[in-house]
C-alpha positions as CSV (number, residue, x, y, z in Angstrom):
1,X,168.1,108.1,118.7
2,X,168.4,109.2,114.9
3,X,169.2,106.2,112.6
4,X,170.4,106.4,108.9
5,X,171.0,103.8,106.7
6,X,173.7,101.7,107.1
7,X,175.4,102.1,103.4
8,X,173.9,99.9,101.0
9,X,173.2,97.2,103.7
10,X,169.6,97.4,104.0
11,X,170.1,98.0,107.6
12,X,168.8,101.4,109.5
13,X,171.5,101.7,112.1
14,X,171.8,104.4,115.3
15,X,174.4,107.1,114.5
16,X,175.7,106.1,117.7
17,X,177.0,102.8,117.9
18,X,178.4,100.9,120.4
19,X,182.2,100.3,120.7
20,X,181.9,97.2,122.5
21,X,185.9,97.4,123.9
22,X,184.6,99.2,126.7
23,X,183.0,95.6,128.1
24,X,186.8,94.4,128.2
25,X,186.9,95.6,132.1
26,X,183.2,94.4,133.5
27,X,182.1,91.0,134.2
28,X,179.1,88.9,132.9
29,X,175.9,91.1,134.4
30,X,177.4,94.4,133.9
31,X,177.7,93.5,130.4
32,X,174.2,92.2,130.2
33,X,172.4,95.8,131.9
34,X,174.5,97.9,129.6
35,X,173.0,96.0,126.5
36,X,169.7,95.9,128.1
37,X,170.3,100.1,129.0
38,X,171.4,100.4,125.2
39,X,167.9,99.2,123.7
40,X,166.3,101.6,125.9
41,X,168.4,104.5,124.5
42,X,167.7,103.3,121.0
43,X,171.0,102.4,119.8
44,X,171.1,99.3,117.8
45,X,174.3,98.3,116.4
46,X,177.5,97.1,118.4
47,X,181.1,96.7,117.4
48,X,183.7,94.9,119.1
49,X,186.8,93.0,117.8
50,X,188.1,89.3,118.3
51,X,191.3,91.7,119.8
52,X,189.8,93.4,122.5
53,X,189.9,90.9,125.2
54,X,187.0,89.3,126.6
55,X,184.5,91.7,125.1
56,X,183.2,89.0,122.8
57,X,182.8,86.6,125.7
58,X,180.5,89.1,127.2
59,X,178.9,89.8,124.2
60,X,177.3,86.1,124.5
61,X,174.6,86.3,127.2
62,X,172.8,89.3,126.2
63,X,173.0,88.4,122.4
64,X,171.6,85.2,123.5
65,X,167.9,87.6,124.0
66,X,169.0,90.1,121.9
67,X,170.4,89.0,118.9
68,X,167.8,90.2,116.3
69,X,168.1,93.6,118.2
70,X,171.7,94.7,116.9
71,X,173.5,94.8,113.8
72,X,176.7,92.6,115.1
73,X,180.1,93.7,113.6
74,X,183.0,92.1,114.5
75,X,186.8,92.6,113.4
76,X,189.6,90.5,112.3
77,X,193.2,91.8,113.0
78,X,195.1,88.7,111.2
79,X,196.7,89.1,107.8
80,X,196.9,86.0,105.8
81,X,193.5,83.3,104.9
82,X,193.5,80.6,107.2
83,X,195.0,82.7,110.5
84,X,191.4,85.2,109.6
85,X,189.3,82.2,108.6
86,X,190.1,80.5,112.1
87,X,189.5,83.8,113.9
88,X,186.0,84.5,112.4
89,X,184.6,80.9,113.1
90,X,186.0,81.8,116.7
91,X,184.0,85.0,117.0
92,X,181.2,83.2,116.2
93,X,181.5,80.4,119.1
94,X,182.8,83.3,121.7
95,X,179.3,85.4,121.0
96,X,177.3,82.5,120.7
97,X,175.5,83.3,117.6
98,X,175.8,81.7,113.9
99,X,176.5,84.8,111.8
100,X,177.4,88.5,112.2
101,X,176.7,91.2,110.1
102,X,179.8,92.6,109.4
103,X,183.1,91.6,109.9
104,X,186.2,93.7,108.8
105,X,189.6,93.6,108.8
106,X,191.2,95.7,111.4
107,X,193.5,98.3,111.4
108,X,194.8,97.9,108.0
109,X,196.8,100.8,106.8
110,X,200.4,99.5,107.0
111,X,201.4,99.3,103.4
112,X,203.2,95.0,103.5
113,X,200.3,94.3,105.3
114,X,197.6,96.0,103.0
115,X,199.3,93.8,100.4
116,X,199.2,90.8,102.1
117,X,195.5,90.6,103.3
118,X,194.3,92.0,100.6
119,X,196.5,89.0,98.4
120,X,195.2,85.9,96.8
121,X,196.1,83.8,100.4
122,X,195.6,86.5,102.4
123,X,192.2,87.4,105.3
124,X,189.9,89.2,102.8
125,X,189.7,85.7,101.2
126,X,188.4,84.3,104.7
127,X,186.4,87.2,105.0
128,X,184.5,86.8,101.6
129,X,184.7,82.8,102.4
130,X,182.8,83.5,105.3
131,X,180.1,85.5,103.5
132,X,180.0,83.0,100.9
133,X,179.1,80.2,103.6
134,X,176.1,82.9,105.9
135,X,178.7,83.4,108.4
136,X,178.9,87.0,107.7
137,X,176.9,89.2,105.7
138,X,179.2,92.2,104.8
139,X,182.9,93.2,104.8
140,X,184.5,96.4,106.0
141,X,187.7,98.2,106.9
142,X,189.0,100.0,110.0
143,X,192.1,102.4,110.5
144,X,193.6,104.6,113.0
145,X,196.4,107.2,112.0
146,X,196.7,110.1,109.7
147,X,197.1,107.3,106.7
148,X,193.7,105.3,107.6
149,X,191.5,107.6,105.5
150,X,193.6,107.4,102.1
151,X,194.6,103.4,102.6
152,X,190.8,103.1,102.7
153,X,190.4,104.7,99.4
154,X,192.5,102.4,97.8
155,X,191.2,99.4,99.6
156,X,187.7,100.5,97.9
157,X,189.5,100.8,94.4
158,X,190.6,96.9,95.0
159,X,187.3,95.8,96.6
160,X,183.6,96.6,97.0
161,X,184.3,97.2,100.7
162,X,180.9,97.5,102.6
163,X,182.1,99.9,105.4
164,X,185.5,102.0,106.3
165,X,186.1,102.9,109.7
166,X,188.7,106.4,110.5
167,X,189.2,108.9,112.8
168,X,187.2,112.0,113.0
169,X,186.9,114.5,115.3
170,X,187.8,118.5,115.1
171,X,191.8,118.8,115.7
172,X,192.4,115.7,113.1
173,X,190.4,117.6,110.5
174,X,192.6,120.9,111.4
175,X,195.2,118.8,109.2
176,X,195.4,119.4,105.9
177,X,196.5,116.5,104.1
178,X,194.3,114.5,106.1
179,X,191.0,116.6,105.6
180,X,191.4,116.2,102.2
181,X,192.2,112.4,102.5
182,X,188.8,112.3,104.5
183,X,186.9,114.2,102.0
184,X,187.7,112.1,99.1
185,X,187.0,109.1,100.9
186,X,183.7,110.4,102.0
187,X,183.3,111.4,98.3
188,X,183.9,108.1,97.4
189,X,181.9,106.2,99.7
190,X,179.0,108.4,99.1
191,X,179.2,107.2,95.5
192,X,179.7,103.7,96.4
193,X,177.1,103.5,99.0
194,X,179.8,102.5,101.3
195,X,178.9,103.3,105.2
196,X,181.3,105.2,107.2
197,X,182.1,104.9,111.0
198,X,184.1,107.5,112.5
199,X,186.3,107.1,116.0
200,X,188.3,109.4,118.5
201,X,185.0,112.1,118.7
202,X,185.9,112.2,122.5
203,X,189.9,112.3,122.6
204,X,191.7,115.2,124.1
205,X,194.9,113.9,123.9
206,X,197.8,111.1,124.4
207,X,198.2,110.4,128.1
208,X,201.0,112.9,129.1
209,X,201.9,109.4,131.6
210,X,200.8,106.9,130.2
211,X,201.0,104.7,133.9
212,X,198.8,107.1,135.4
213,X,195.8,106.5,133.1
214,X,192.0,106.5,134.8
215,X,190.4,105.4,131.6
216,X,190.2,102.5,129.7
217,X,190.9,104.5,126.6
218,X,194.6,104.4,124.9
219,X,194.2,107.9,124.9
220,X,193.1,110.7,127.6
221,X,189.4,111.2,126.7
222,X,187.0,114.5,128.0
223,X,185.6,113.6,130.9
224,X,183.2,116.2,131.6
225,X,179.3,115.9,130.1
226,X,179.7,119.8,128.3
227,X,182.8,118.5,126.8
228,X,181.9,115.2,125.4
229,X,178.8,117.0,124.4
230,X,180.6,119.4,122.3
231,X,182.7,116.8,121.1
232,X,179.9,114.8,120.0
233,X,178.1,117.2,118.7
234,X,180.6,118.4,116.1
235,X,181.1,114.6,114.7
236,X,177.4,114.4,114.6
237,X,176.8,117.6,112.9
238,X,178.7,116.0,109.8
239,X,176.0,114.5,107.6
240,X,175.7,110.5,106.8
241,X,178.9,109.6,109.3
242,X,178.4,107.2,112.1
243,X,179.5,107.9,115.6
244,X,181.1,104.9,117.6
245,X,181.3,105.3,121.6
246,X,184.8,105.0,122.9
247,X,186.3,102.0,125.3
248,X,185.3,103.0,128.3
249,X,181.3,103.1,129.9
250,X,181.8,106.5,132.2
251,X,182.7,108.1,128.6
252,X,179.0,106.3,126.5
253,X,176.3,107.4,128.1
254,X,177.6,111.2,128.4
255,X,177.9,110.0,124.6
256,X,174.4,108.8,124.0
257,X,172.5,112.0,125.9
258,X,175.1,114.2,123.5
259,X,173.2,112.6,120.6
260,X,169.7,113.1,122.0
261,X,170.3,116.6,122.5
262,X,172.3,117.3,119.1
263,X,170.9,120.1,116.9
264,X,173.4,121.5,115.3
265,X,177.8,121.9,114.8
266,X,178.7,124.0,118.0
267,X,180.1,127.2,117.0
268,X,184.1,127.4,115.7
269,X,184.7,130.3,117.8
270,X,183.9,128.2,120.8
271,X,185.4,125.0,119.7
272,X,188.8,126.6,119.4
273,X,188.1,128.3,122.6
274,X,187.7,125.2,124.1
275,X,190.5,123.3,122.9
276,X,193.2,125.5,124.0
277,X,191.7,125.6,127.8
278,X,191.5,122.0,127.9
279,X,194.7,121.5,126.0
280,X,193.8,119.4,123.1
281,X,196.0,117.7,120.6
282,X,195.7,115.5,117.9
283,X,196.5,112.0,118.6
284,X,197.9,111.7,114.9
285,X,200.2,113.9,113.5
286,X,203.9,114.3,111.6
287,X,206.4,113.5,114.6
288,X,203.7,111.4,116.5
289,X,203.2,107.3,115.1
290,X,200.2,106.1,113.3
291,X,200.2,103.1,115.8
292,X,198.7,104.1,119.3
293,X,201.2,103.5,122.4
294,X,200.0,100.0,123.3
295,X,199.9,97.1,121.2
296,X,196.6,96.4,118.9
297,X,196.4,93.4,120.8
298,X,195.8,94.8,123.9
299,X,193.3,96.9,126.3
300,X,192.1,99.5,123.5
């Protein structure tokens, strides 16, 4: 597995990493072989959220062996300083382990709430709090929606921001006001030696009904190797980006052989061939929200 340094961390991290949602639906042993499997495949940094269920809980056997093996990130989705201070120190207990390496607020590209947690009593205190005291190391941002990529670029312009998070995949980057927000973030954070994860590699599209979903992905994901691989491939052929797996396990290790065999960006021609078989659509575009169809708070 290729690894590239982690922004200005100090920290070597897999261009895969591991979404860790996708432990929300196993129990305690599952969770422990896929950690175990994920050593073996060379990936060595995991992400998960206090949000997404009991995927922290599970995080706390295999971290108990494993710790020193992963770069830990973790996210915060409250707003003001002592809702995000309280959350953190709960991370902590639910994993078991004393510290992570990154904890960042999630999902913040609403505008009121932008201003609140990044205010004088709002979580980005907590968060730099935290770092003051060794319970985190470094401090990031994550977004979803067509806004995510600009409302980073001003969060760096307010605050030496460690790592952003965004979308990134082929039919986001076929919009124009959003390929330029992405470039001049990348721009920005290749300046600022800021690291930058990218999401959504694998979506196809939203759920046409959402009831009838088989995946444990918001979104309908490709389900067949060629396609991930193509997918994957694509993200990966963008240099210094970060790959995370999506929320579900039949989807990561169809993502993890994609990276072993990557090479090279797969050919335009065939990527717009594929797309209109498969019917692809963005998942964020004008007419559709910025907010996915189930709550943040929920299965991801």
């Amino acid at each position: 597995m290729e690894t590239l340094p982690f922004g200005s961390t100090g920290h070597r991290s897999s261009r895969i990493l591991f979404g860790a949602a996708a432990l929300w639906a196993v129990d305690d042993d599952e969770a422990e072989r896929v950690i175990d499997r994920l050593l073996e495949e060379g990936v060595n940094h995991i992400d998960v959220a206090a949000s997404y269920g009991p995927s922290e809980d599970r995080l706390k056997r295999p971290l108990a062996r494993h710790r020193d093996a992963f770069f830990l990130a973790t996210k915060t989705g409250e707003r003001g300083y002592a809702e995000a201070r309280d959350q953190i120190r709960h991370s902590l207990e639910r994993m078991g382990t004393n510290h992570v390496d990154l904890i960042q607020l999630h999902n913040l590209v609403k505008p009121d709430e932008w201003e609140r947690a990044l205010g004088d009593d709002g979580a980005l205190r907590a968060c730099v709090e935290a770092r003051d005291e060794g319970l985190v190391r470094f401090i990031g941002v994550t977004g979803h929606g067509r806004m995510a990529a600009e409302m980073h670029r001003r969060s760096l312009e307010r605050f030496a921001f460690d790592s952003v998070l965004t979308p990134y995949n082929h039919t986001m980057m076929a919009l124009p006001e959003y390929a330029a927000s992405f470039e001049a973030l990348l721009a920005l954070a290749a300046e600022r030696g800021v690291a930058v994860q990218t999401i959504k590699a694998v979506a196809r599209r939203r759920w046409e009904n959402f009831r009838e979903r088989d995946r444990n992905t918001w979104y309908e994901p490709f389900r067949e190797p060629a396609d991930i691989e193509r997918a994957v491939h694509w993200a990966l052929a963008r240099p210094g980006i970060f790959v995370n797996t999506a929320s579900d396990l039949r989807i990561l290790w169809p993502t993890i052989e994609a990276a072993r065999s990557f090479s090279g960006a797969p050919d335009e021609a065939a990527m717009q061939e594929a797309e209109a078989r498969l019917g692809v659509t963005t998942l964020f575009a004008p007419g559709l929200d910025d907010v996915r169809p189930d709550a943040l708070g929920r299965r991801p």
